[in-house]
ZAVO-999226 format. One record per residue (C-alpha): residue in one letter; x, y, z. Coordinates in steps of 0.5 Angstrom, whole numbers, padded with zeros to 4 digits, always signed. Layout:
! residues N
AXYZ/...
END
This chain:
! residues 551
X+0152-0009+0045/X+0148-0004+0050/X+0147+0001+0045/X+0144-0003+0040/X+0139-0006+0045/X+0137+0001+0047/X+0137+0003+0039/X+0132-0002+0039/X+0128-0001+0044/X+0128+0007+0042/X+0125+0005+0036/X+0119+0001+0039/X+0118+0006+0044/X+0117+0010+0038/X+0113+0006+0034/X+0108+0005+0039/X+0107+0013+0041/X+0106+0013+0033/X+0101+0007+0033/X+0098+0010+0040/X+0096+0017+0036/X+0094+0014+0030/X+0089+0010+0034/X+0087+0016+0038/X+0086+0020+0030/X+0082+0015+0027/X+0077+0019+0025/X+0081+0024+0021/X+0081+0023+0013/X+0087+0019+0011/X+0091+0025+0008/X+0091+0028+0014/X+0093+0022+0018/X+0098+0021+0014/X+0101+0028+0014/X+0100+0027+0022/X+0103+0021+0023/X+0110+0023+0018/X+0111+0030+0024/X+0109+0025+0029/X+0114+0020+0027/X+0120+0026+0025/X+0118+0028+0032/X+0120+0022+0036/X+0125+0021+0031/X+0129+0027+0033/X+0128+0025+0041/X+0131+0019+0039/X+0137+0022+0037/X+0138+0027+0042/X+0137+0023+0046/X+0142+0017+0044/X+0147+0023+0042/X+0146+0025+0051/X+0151+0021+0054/X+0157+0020+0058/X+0164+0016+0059/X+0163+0012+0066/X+0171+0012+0067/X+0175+0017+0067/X+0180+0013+0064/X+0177+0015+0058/X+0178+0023+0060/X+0183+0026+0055/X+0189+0027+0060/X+0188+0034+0059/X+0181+0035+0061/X+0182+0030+0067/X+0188+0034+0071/X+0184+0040+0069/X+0179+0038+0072/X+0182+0034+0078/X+0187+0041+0080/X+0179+0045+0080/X+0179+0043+0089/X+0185+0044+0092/X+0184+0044+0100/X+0191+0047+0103/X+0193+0045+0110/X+0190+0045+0116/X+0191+0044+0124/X+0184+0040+0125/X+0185+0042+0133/X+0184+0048+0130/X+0177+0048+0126/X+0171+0051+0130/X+0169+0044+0131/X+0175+0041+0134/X+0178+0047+0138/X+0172+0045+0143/X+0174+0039+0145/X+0182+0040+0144/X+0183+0038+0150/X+0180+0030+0151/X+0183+0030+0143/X+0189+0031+0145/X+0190+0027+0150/X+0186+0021+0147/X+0188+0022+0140/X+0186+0015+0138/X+0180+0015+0141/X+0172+0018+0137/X+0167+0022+0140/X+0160+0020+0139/X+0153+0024+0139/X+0147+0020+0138/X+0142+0022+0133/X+0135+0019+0132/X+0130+0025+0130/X+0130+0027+0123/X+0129+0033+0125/X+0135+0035+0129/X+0139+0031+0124/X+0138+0036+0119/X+0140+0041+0124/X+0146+0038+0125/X+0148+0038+0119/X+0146+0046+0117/X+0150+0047+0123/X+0156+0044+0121/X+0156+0047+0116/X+0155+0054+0118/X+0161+0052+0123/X+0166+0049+0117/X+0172+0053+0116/X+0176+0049+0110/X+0172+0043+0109/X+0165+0040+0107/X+0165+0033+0105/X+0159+0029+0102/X+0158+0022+0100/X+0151+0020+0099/X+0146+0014+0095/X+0140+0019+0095/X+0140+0027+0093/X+0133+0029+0091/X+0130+0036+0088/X+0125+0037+0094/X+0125+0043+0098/X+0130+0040+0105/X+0135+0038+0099/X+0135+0045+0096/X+0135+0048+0103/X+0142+0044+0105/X+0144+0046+0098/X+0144+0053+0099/X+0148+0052+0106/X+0153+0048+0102/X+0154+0054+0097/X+0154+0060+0102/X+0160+0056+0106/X+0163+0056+0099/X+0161+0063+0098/X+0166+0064+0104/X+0171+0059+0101/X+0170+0053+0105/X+0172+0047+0099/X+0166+0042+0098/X+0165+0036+0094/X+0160+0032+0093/X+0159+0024+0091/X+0153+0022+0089/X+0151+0015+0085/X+0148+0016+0078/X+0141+0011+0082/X+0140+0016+0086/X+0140+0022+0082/X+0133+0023+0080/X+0135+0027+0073/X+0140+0028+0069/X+0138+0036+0071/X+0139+0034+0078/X+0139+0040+0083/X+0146+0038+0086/X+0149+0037+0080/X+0148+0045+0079/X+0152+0046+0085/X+0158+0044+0080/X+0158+0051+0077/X+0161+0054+0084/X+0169+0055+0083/X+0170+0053+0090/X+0164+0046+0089/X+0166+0040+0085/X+0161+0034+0084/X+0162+0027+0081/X+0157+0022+0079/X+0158+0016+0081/X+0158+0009+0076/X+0153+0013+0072/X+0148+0011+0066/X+0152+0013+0059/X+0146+0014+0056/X+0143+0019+0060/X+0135+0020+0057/X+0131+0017+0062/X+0127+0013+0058/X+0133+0008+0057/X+0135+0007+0064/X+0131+0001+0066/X+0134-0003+0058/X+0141+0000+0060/X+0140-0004+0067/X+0138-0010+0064/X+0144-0010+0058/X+0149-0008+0062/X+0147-0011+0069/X+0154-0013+0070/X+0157-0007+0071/X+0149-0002+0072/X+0147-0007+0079/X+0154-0004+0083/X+0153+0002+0087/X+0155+0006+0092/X+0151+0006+0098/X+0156+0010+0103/X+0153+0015+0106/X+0159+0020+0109/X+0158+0027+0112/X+0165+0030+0113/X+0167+0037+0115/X+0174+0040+0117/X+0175+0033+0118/X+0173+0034+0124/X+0167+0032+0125/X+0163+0026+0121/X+0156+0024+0121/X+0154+0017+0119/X+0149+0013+0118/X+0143+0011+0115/X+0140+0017+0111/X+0140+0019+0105/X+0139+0027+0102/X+0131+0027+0101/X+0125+0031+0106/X+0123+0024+0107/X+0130+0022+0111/X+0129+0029+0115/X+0121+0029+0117/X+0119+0032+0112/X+0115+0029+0107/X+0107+0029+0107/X+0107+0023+0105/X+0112+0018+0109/X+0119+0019+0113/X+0123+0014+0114/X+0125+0013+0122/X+0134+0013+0121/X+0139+0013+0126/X+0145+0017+0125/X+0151+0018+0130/X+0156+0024+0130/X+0163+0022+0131/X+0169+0027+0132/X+0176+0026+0133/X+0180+0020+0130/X+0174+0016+0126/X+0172+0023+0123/X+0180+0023+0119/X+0178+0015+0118/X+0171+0017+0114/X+0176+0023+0111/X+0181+0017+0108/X+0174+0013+0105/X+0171+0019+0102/X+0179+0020+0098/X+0179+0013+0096/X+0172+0013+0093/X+0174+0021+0090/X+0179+0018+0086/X+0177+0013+0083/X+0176+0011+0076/X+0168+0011+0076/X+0167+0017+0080/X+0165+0021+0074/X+0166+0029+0075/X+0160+0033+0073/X+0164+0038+0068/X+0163+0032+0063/X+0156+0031+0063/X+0151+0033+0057/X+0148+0040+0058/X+0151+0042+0064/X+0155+0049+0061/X+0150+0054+0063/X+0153+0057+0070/X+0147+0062+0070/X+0143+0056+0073/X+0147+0055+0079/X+0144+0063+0080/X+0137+0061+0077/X+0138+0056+0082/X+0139+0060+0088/X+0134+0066+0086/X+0128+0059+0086/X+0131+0056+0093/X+0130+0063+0096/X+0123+0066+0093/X+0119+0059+0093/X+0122+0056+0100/X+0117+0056+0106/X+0124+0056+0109/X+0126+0062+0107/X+0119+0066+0106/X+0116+0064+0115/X+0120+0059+0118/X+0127+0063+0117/X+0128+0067+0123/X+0126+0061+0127/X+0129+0056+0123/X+0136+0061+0124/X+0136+0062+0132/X+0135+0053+0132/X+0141+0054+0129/X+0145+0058+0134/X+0142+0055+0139/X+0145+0049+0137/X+0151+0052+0136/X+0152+0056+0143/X+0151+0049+0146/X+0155+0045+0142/X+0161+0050+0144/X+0158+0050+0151/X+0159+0042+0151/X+0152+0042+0153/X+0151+0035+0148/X+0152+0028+0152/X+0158+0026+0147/X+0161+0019+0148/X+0168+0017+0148/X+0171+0010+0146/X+0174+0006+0141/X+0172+0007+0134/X+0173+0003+0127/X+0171+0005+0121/X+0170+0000+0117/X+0168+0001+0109/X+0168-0003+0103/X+0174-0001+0097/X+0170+0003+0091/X+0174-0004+0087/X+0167-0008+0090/X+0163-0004+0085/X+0167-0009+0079/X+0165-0015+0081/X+0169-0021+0081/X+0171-0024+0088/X+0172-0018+0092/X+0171-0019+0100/X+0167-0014+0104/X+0170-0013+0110/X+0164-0011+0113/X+0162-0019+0112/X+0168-0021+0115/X+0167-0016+0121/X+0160-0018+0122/X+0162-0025+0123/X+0166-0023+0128/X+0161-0019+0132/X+0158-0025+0132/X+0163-0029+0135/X+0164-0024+0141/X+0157-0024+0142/X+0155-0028+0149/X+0148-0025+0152/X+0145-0020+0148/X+0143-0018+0141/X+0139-0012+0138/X+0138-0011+0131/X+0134-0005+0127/X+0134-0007+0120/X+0130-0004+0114/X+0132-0009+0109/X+0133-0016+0113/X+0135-0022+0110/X+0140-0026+0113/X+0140-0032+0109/X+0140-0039+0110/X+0147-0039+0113/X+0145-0033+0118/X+0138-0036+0120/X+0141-0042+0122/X+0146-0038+0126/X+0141-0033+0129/X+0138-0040+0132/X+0144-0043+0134/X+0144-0036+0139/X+0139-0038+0141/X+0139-0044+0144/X+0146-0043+0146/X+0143-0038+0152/X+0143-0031+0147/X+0137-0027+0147/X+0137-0024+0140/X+0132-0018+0139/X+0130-0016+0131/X+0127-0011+0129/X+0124-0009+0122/X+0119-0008+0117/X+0113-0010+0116/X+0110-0012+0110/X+0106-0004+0110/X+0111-0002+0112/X+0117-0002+0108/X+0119+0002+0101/X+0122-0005+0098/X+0116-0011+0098/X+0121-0015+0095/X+0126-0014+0100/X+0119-0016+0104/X+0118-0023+0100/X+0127-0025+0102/X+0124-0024+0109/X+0118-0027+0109/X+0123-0034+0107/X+0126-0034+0114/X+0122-0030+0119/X+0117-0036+0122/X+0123-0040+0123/X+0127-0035+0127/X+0120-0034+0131/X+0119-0042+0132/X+0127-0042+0135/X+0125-0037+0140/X+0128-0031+0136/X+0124-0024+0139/X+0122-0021+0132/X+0119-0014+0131/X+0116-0010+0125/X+0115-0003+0124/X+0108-0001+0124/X+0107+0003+0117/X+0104+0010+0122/X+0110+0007+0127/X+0111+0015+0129/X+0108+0021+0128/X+0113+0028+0126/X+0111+0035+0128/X+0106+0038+0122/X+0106+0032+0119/X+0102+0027+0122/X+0099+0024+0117/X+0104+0022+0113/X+0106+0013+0113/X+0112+0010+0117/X+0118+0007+0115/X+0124+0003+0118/X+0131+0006+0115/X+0136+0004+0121/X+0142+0000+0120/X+0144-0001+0127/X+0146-0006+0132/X+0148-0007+0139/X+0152-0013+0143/X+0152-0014+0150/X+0152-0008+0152/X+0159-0006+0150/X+0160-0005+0142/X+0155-0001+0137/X+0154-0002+0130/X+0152+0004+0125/X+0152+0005+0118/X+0149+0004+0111/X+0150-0004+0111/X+0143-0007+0110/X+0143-0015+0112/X+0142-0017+0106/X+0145-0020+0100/X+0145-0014+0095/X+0149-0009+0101/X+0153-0016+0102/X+0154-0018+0094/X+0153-0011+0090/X+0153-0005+0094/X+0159-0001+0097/X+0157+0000+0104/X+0161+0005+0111/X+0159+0003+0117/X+0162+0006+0125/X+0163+0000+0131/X+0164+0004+0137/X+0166+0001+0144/X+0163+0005+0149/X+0158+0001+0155/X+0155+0008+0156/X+0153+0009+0148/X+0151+0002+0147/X+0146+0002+0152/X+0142+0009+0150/X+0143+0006+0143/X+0140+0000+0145/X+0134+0003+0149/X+0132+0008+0143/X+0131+0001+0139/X+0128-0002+0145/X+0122+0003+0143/X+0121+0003+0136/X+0121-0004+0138/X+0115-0002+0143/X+0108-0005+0142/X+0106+0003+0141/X+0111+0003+0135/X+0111-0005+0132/X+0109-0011+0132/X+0111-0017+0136/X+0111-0023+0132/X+0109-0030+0136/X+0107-0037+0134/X+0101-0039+0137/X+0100-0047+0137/X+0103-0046+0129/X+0101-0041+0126/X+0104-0034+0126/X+0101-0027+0130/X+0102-0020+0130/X+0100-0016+0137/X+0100-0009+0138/X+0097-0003+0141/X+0094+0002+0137/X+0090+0007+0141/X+0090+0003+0148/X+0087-0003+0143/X+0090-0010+0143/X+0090-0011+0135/X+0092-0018+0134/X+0092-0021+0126/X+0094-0028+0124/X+0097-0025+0117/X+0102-0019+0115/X+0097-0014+0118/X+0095-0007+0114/X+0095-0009+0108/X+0091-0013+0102/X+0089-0019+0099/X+0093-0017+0093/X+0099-0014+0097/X+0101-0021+0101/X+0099-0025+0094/X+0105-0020+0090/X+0109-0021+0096/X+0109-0029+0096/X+0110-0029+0088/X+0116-0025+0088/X+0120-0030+0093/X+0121-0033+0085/X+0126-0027+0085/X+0134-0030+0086/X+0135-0028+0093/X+0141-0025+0092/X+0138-0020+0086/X+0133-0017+0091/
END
């Protein structure tokens, strides 16, 4: 059924095209037109043939068994002592004596997530696992990649998971990396037809399937050590981008939570709708993978001006790492992940949902929540009231309308936010310029965290965003993390991005909704989302006609 819908559509694409140089060659003579519009339309024709010819099977249940165990022998990682890899061997000692225990580092910054990750990569000795929504073609992507190719030069085993929405083309960079004998990489629930001007009717006739994607974001290596969080591989995830970055949250845990994050990643590998790269259309050239590197070294500012600098942030961090020099946190800690299976359908049950209920039940004093896409539903919203009145102080912080990348999120939000604030809810929305990043102040703002804090005592970080679509259609991971000390730091981290410097505060005065804030030492107040045109809030109010569970 798809393929004949998206044949048609093809075809109307094409008709169009030729319809639009007609118009624009009206003037020619009519021979000439004629003899134009038959090489137009045998043109296009061949573009649609190759682009119907271009796809790929979403399951390898439909692998030739051959092609399949060829493929799944391609990355054979041999036993290793975990106590023993350059990141374990510093904590031996504490991972002995706790072995169910996790320790934990926060990190806020874009740019030190960044250098965490390099980091780690220059330490990994057998592993590198990634697992991630979003791998972009920019510059910071492409530095990350050639440190994940120089660790395979050296013979660490890297593997990668990217979902098929996340890549921003069929010729993606990551996907080169595939070419690496010691670099296996798998799309996640892809496209079949792989032409880019047929993802949105493919999307449309094949919701069913196309809608469930992986939203897990994992960064594993020797097993040893797992970063997670809320951001994706892009320069705007990194502070970066000229133009907007997101303000994230990751924490680095090592020790039990890393081999339970290691488990997910495996589940998730070898399941049916990861699709390995080896099976993609034009992808048989492994010279790309070395055109790759030559750009990456020639182009890159990185490796032109900032690479001595960039090197010696590297070791120092490594030199601390090893010195203990880190506040690092130890406690109890829960990964808890949805199984690949969610991305059927069906009835399928997060275990997230179920977690979160019980969070909400252990809660007695307080609740701190730093969310991007907020949309607790009308079941979530009475509960949230109910805290309230019961003595908890709940604290929300997310985006404003200027602020966030998702405006029909936004108009899921708007449903519920004036109830929250009327029932003593304290609601918090990120500024569209919240914070500035070094060499790129004038670049916009946005809120990508996904934590929670309760009483003090439990942290909550990962991918799941409170909203209907992580709930019902993304397969998500998240860390819940017991440990008083490491609570309370997260929560004064969210405590300031929640700052009348950083957001704004929500208020009902006499009945009607205010924003206040501090901008250069100015009380700024304004009784609509602030920031923002007539046009924007009136697009806003009419998406809420979009079935919240579809946002």
């Amino acid at each position: 059924m798809v393929a004949f819908f998206t044949s048609i559509f093809q075809l109307i694409i094409a008709g169009l095209v030729i319809f639009a140089v007609l118009r624009i060659r009206k003037n020619l003579h009519a021979k000439k037109r004629s003899r134009y519009m038959l090489i137009t339309f045998f043109i296009i024709l061949g573009i649609v043939l190759i682009a119907s010819s271009a796809t790929v099977i979403y399951s390898t249940k439909n692998l030739p068994r051959d092609y399949k165990n060829k493929i799944s022998a391609k990355i054979i990682i041999p036993p290793f002592n975990i106590l023993d890899t350059p990141i374990s061997s510093v904590y031996k000692d504490e991972l002995i004596d706790n072995p169910k225990k996790s320790g934990a580092m926060l990190i806020k910054s874009g740019k030190v997530a960044f250098l965490h990750r390099i980091a780690l990569v220059r330490m990994a000795r057998y592993s590198v696992e990634l697992q991630t929504y979003i791998y972009e073609n920019d510059v910071t992507s492409r530095i990350l990649m050639h440190e994940l190719k120089m660790a395979a030069d050296r013979g660490v085993k890297v593997r990668i998971i990217v979902d098929d929405n996340g890549l921003s083309s069929d010729t993606s960079d990551i996907m080169l990396l595939n070419y690496h004998p010691n670099i296996q990489v798998k799309v996640f629930n892809p496209y079949e037809y792989r032409s880019k001007i047929l993802k949105y009717p493919q999307f449309l006739f094949n919701i069913s399937r196309l809608n469930y994607r992986m939203h897990n974001k994992l960064f594993i290596v020797d097993g040893s050590a797992v970063i997670i969080g809320g951001r994706n591989v892009a320069s705007n995830y990194f502070d970066d981008s000229a133009e907007m970055n997101f303000s994230d949250t990751d924490v680095l845990f090592i020790g039990k939570l890393a081999q339970d994050a290691l488990g997910s990643f495996e589940e998730y590998w070898a399941y049916h709708k990861s699709i390995p790269v080896d099976v993609f259309p034009n992808h048989n050239n492994p010279k790309e993978l070395e055109n790759l590197v030559n750009d990456i070294v020639s182009k890159s500012a990185y490796y032109q001006q900032e690479k001595e600098i960039f090197n010696e942030a590297v070791k120092i961090f490594i030199e601390s790492y090893n010195a203990k020099k880190f506040p690092i946190y130890w406690g109890n800690a829960r990964l808890i992940a949805d199984s690949p299976k969610k991305a059927e359908g069906g009835e399928q049950i997060s275990p997230i949902i179920d977690a979160l209920d019980g969070l909400w039940k252990e809660t007695k004093k307080s609740i701190y929540v730093s969310a991007a896409y907020f949309v607790p539903g009308k079941n979530g919203t009475e509960n949230l009231i109910k805290g309230t009145k019961s003595g908890i102080d709940i604290n929300i912080l997310t985006n404003s309308l200027s602020s966030t990348d998702a405006t029909v999120v936004y108009s899921g939000w708007d449903r519920y936010r004036d109830d929250l604030i009327r029932n003593g809810v304290n609601i918090y929305e990120f500024r569209n310029e919240g914070y500035k990043v070094y060499n790129r102040h004038n670049s916009g703002a946005s809120l990508h965290s996904k934590t929670i804090v309760v009483d003090d005592k439990i942290s909550w970080i990962g991918s799941f965003n409170l909203d209907g679509r992580s709930a019902i259609y993304n397969t998500e991971v998240i860390a819940a993390f017991f440990n008083e000390d490491f609570a309370k730091i997260l929560r004064q981290a969210m405590e300031q991005d929640m700052s009348e410097y950083i957001s704004w505060r929500l208020y009902d005065d006499n009945g009607k909704i205010k924003w206040k804030t501090n901008r250069d030492g100015k009380v700024i107040i304004s009784s609509h989302s602030p920031d923002t045109t007539l046009l924007k809030r009136i697009t806003t109010f009419l998406l809420k006609i979009i079935p919240e569970k579809l946002i």
